[in-house]
Each structure stands twice: as structure tokens, then as C-alpha cells.
N, CA and C atoms as a LAMMPS dump frame, in Angstrom:
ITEM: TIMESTEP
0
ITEM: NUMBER OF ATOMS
396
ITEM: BOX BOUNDS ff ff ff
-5.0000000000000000e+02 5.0000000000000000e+02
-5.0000000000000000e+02 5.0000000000000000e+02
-5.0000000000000000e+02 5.0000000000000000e+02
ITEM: ATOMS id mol type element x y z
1 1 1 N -130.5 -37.705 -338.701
2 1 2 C -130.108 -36.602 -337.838
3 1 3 C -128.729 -36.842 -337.249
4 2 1 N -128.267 -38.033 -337.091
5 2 2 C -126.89 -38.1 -336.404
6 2 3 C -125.907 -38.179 -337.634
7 3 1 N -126.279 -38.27 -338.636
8 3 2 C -125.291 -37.964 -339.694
9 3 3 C -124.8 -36.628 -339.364
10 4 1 N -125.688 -35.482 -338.892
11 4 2 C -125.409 -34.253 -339.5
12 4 3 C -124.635 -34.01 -338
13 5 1 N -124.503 -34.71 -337.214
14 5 2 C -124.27 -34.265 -335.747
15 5 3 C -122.292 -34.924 -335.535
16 6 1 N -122.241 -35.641 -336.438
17 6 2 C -120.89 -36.392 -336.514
18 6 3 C -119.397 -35.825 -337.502
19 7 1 N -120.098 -34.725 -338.473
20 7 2 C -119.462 -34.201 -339.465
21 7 3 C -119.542 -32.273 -338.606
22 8 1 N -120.508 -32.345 -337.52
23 8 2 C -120.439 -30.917 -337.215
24 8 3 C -119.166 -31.02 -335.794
25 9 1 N -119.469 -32.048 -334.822
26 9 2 C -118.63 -32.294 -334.196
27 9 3 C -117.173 -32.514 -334.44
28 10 1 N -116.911 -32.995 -335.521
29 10 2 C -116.003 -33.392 -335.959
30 10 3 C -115.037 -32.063 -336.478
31 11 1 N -116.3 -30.96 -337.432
32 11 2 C -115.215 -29.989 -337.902
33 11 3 C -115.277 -28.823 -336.564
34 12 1 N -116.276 -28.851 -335.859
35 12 2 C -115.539 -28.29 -334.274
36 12 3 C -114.312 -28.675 -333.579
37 13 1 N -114.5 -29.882 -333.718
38 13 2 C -113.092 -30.307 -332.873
39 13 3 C -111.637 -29.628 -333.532
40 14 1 N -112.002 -30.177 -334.7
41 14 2 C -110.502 -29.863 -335.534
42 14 3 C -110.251 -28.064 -335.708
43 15 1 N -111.146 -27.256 -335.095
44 15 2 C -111.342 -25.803 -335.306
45 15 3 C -110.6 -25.261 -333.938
46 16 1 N -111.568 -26.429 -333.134
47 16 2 C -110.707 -25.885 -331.799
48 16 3 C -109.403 -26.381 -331.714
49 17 1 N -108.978 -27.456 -331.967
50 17 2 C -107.687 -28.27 -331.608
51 17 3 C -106.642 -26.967 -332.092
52 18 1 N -106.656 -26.113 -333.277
53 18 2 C -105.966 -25.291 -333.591
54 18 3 C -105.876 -23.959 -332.522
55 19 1 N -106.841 -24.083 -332.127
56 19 2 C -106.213 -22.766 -331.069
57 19 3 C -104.93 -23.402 -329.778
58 20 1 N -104.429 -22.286 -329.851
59 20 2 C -103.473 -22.099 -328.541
60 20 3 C -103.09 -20.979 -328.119
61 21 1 N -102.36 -20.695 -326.794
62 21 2 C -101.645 -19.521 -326.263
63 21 3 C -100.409 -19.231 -326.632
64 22 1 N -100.388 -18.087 -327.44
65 22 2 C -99.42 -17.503 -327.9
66 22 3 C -98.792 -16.577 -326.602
67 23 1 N -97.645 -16.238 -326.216
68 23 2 C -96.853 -15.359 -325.8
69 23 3 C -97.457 -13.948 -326.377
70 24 1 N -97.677 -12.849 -325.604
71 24 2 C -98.102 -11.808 -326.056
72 24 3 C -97.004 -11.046 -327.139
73 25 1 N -96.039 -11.409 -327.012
74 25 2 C -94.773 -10.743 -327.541
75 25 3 C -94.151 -11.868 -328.352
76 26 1 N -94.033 -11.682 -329.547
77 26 2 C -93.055 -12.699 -330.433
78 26 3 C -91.196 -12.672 -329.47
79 27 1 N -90.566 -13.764 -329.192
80 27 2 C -89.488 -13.667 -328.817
81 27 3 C -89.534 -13.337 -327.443
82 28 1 N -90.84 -13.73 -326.568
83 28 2 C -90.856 -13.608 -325.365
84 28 3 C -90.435 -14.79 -324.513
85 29 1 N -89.841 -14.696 -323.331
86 29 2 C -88.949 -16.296 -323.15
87 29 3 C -90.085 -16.973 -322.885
88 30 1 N -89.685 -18.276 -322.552
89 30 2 C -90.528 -19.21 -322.271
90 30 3 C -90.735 -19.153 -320.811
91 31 1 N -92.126 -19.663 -320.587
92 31 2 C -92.641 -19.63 -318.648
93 31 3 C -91.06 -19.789 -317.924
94 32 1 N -91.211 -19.279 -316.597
95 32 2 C -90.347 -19.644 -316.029
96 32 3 C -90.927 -21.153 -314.941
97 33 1 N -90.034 -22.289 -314.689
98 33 2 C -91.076 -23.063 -314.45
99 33 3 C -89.789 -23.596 -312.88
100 34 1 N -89.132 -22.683 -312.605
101 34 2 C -88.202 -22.983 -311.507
102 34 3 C -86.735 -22.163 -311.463
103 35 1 N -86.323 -22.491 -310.187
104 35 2 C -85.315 -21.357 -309.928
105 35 3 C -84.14 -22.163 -310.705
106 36 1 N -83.85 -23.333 -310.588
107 36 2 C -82.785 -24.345 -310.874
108 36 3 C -83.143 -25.252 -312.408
109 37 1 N -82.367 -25.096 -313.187
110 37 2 C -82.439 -25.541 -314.388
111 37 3 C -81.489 -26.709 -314.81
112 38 1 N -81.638 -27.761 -315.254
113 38 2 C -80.31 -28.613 -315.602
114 38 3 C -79.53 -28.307 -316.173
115 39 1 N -78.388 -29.099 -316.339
116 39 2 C -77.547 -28.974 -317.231
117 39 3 C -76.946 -30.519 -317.639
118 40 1 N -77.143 -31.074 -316.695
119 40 2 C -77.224 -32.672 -316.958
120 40 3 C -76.348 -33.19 -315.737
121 41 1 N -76.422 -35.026 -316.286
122 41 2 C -75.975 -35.739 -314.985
123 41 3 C -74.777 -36.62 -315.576
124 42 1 N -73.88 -36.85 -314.644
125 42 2 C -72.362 -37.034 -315.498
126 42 3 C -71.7 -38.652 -314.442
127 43 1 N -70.985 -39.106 -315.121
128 43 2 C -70.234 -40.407 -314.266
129 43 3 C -69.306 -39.675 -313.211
130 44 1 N -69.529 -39.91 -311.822
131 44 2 C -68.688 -39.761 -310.996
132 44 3 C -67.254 -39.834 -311.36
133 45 1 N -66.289 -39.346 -311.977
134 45 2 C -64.875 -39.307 -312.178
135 45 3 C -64.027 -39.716 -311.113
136 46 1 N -63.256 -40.419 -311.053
137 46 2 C -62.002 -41.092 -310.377
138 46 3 C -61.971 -39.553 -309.204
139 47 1 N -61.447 -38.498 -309.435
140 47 2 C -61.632 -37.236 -308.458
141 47 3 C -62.43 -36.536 -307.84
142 48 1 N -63.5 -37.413 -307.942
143 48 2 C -64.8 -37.043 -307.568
144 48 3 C -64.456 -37.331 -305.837
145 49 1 N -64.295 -38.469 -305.622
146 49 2 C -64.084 -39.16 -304.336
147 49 3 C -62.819 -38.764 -303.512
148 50 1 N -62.003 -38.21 -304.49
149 50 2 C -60.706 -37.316 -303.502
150 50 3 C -60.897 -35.696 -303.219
151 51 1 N -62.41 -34.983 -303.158
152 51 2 C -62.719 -33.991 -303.375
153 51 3 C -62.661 -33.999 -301.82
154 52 1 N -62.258 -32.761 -301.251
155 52 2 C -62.268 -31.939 -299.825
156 52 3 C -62.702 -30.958 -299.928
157 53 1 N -64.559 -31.286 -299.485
158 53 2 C -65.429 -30.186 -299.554
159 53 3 C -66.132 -30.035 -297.87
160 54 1 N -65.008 -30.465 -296.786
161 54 2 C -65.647 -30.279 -295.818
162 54 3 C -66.576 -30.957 -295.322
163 55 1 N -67.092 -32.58 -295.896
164 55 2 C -68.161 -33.247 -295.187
165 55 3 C -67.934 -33.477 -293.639
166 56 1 N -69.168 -33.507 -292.813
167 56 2 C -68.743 -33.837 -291.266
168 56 3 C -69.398 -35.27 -291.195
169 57 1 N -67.837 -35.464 -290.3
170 57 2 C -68.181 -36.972 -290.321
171 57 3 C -68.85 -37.35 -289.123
172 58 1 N -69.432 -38.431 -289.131
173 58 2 C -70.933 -38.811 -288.31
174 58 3 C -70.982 -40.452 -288.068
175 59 1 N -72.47 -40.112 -289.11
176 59 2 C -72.874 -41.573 -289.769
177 59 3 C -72.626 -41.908 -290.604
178 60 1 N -71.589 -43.432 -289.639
179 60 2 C -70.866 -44.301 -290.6
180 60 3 C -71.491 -44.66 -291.854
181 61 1 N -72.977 -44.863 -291.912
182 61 2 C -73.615 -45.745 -293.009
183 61 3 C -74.443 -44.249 -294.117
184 62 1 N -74.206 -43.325 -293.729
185 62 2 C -74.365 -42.026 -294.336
186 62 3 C -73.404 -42.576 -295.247
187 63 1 N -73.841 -42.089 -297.291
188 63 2 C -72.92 -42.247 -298.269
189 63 3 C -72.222 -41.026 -298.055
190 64 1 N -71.079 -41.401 -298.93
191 64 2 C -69.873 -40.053 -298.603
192 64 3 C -69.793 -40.201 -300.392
193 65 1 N -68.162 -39.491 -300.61
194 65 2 C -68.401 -39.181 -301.898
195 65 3 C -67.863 -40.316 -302.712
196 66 1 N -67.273 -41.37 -301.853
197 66 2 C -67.008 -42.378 -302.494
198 66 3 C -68.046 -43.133 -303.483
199 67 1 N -69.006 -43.137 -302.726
200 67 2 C -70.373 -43.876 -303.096
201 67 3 C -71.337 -43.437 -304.405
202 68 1 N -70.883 -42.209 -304.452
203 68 2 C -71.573 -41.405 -305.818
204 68 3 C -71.253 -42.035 -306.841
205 69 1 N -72.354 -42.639 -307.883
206 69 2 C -72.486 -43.202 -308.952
207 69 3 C -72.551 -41.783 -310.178
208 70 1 N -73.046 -40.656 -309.709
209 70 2 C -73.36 -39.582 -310.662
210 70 3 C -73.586 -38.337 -310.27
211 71 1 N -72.837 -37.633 -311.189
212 71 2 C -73.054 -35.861 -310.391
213 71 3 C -74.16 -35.568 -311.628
214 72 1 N -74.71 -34.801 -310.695
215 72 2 C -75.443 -34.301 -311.387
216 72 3 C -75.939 -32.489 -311.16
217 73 1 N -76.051 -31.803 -312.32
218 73 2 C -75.245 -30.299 -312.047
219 73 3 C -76.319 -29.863 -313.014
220 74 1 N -76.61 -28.582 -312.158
221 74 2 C -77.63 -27.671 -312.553
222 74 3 C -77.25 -26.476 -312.457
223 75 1 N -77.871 -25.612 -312.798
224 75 2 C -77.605 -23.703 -312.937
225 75 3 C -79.02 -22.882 -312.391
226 76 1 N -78.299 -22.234 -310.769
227 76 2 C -79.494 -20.84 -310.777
228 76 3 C -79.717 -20.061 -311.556
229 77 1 N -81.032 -20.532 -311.672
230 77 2 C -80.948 -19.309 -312.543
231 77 3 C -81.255 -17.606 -312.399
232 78 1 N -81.064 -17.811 -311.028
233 78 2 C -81.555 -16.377 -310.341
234 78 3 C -79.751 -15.862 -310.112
235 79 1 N -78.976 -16.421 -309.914
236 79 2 C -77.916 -15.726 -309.136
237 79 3 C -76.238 -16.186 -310.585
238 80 1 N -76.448 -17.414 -311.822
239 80 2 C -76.19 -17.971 -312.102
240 80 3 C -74.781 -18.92 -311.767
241 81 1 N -74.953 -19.635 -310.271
242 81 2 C -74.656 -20.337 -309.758
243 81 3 C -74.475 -21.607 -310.186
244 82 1 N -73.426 -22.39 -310.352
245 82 2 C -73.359 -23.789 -310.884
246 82 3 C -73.197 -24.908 -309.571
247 83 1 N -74.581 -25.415 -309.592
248 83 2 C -74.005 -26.874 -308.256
249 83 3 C -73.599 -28.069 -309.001
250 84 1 N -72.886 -28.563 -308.744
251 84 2 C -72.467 -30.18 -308.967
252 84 3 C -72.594 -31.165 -307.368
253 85 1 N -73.607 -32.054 -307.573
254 85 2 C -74.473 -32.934 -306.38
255 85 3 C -73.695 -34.011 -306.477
256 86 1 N -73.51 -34.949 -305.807
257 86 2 C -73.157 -36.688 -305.731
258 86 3 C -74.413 -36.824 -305.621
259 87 1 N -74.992 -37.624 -306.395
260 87 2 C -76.664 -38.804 -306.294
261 87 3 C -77.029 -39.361 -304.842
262 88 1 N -75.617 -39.965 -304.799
263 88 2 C -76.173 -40.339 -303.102
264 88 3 C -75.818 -39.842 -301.805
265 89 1 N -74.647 -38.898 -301.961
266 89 2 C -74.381 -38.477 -301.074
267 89 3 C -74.846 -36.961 -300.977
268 90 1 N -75.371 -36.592 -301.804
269 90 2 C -75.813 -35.6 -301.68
270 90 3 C -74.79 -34.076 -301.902
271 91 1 N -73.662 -34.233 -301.475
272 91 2 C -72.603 -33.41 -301.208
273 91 3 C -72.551 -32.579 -302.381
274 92 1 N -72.783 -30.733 -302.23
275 92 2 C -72.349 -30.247 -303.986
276 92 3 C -71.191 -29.276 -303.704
277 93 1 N -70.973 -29.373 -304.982
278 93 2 C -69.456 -28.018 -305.068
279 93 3 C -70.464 -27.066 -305.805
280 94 1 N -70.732 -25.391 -305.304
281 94 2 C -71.112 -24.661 -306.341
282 94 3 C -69.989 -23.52 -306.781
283 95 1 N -70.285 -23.439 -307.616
284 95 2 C -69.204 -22.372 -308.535
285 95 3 C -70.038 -21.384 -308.778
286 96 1 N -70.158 -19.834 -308.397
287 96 2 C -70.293 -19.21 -309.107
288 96 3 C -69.017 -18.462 -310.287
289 97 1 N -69.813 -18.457 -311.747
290 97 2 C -68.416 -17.475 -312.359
291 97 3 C -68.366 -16.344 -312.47
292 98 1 N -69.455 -15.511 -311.317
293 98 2 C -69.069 -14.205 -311.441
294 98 3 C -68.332 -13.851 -309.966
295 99 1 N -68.497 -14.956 -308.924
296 99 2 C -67.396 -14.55 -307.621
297 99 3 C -66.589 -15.73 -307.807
298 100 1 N -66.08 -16.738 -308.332
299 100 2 C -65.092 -17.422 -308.5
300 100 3 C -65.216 -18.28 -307.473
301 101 1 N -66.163 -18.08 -306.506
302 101 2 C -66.646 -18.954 -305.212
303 101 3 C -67.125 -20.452 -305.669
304 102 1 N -66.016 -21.34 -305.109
305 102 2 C -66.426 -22.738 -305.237
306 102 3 C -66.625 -22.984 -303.938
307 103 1 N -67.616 -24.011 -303.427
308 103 2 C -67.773 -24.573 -301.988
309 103 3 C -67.733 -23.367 -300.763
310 104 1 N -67.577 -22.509 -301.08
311 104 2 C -67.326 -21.206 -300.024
312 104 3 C -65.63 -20.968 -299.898
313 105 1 N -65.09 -20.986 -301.111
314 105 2 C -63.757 -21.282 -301.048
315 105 3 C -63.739 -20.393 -302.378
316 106 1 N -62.005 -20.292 -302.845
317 106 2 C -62.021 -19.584 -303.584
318 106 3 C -61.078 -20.571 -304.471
319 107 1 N -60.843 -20.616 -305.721
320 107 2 C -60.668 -21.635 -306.964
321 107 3 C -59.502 -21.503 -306.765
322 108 1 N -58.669 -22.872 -306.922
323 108 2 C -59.116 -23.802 -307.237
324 108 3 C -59.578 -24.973 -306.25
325 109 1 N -60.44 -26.568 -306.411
326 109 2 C -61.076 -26.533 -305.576
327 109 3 C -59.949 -27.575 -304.899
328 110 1 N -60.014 -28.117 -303.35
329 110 2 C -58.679 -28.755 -302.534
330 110 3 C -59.551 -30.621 -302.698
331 111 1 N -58.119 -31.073 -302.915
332 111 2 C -58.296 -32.094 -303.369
333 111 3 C -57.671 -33.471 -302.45
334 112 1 N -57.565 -34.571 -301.935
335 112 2 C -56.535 -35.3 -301.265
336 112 3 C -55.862 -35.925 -302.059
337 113 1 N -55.905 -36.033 -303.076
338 113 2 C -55.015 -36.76 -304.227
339 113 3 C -55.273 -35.993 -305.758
340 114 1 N -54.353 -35.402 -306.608
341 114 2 C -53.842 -35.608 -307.733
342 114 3 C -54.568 -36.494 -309.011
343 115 1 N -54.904 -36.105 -309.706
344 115 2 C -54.828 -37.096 -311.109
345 115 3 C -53.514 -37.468 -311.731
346 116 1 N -52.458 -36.729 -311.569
347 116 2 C -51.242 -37.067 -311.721
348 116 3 C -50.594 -38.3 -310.875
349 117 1 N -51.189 -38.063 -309.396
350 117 2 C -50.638 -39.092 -308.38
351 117 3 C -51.112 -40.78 -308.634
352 118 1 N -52.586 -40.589 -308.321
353 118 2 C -53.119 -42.047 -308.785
354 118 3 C -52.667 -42.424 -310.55
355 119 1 N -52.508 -41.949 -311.573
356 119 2 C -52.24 -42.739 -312.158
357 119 3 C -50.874 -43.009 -312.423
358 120 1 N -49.575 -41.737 -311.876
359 120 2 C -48.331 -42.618 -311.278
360 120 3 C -48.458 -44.007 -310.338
361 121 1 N -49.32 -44.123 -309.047
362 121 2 C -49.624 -45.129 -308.641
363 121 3 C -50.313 -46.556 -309.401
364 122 1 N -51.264 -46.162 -310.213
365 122 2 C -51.421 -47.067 -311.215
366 122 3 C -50.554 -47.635 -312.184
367 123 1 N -49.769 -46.836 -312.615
368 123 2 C -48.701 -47.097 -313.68
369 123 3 C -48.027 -48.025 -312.967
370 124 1 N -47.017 -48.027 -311.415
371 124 2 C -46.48 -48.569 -310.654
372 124 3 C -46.652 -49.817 -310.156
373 125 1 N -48.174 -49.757 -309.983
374 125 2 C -49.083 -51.634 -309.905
375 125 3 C -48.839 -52.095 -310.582
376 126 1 N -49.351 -51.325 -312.085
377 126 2 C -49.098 -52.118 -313.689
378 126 3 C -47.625 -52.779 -314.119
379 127 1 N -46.868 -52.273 -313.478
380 127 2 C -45.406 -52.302 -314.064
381 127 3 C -44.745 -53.297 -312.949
382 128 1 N -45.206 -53.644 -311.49
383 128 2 C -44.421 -54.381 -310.803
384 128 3 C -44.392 -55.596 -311.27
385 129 1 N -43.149 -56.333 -311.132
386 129 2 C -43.795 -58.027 -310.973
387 129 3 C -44.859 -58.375 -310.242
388 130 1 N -45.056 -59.665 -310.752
389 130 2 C -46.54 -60.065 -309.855
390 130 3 C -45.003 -61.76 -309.13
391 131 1 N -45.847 -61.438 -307.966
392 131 2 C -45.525 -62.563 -306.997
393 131 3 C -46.573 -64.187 -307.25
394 132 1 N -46.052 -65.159 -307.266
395 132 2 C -46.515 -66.375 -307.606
396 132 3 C -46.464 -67.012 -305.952
């Protein structure tokens, strides 16, 4: 009797395992499963830390944007809004590209230093004599 109970179970299982929930509509999107969607997480760039987005300063031991190891940037998807976060400091720039609104500001975004400047300054280290 358990012969016949091991070959019936067996082709049940594999009968059911094939069902699933189809979308009522072929080409219907997928669940929505949140307002904010990724887009991924990126190395803090050298200009990351010269960004003037208005932090208030406080607490000393609060990270600032120096401290950010990684932005990491997602898309509303209700309004399609772009934030870019610092990991630890928390701090984001959002862009929308249909009001051109970065940070509550309007593009482009204000910076305390140049990519042009620091690596004239770099070039300048590189190139002095060194003192003995």
C-alpha cells in the first residue's frame, strides 16, 4: 500500500509545483513593491566632499560629507525624482529632470572647490621639490 502512496504523492507534487500566478494581462508591469527604486551605489568621488548642500553644523562627531564612503542613488518613482545619499552622512542632492531642481536649488549644483582647482593643486605638490 505505500508503494502506491509514494508515486501518487509524488506526481501531485510535481502537478502542483507547476502552477503559478500569472498577471491577468500579458505585459502587465510587475507588483509595485515601493515608492523608491535603486539605481545603485557608487564610490564617493573626490567632489563629493566639496559639495554645498547646506548641512547645519552642530554635532561635531555627526559624519559630514567628508566621511561618505558611498553614494548611493535611487529614483521616485511616483514624482521621478533622483536622490543621491552619503552612507554615513546621510546628506542627499535630489534632482528632479522635469523641474531641474537640485537640493532646492536650481542647476548647477554650488560647490567649494573645482575639479579643475584640486588637481592644479595636485599637479603643484607633484611638481615641487621635496625638502631633505
Amino acid at each position: 500500500m505505500n508503494g502506491i502512496r509514494v508515486p501518487a504523492a509524488l506526481g501531485a507534487a510535481l502537478f502542483l509545483s507547476g502552477c503559478h500566478n500569472e498577471p491577468a494581462e500579458r505585459g502587465a508591469p510587475p507588483p509595485h513593491h515601493g515608492r523608491y527604486a535603486g539605481i545603485g551605489v557608487f564610490d564617493a568621488g573626490t567632489l563629493w566632499s566639496r559639495a554645498d548642500i547646506g548641512q547645519k553644523k552642530g554635532d561635531s562627531a555627526a559624519a559630514n560629507l567628508a566621511d561618505d564612503e558611498h553614494i548611493i542613488v535611487v529614483v521616485d518613482s511616483d514624482t521621478g525624482e533622483v536622490r543621491e545619499c552619503g552612507d554615513h552622512s546621510g546628506a542627499c542632492f535630489a534632482m528632479n529632470p522635469w523641474t531641474a531642481a537640485i537640493a532646492g536649488r536650481q542647476l548647477p549644483a554650488r560647490l567649494t572647490a573645482h575639479m579643475a582647482d584640486l588637481q592644479a593643486e595636485a599637479s603643484k605638490e607633484s611638481s615641487a621639490p621635496r625638502r631633505r
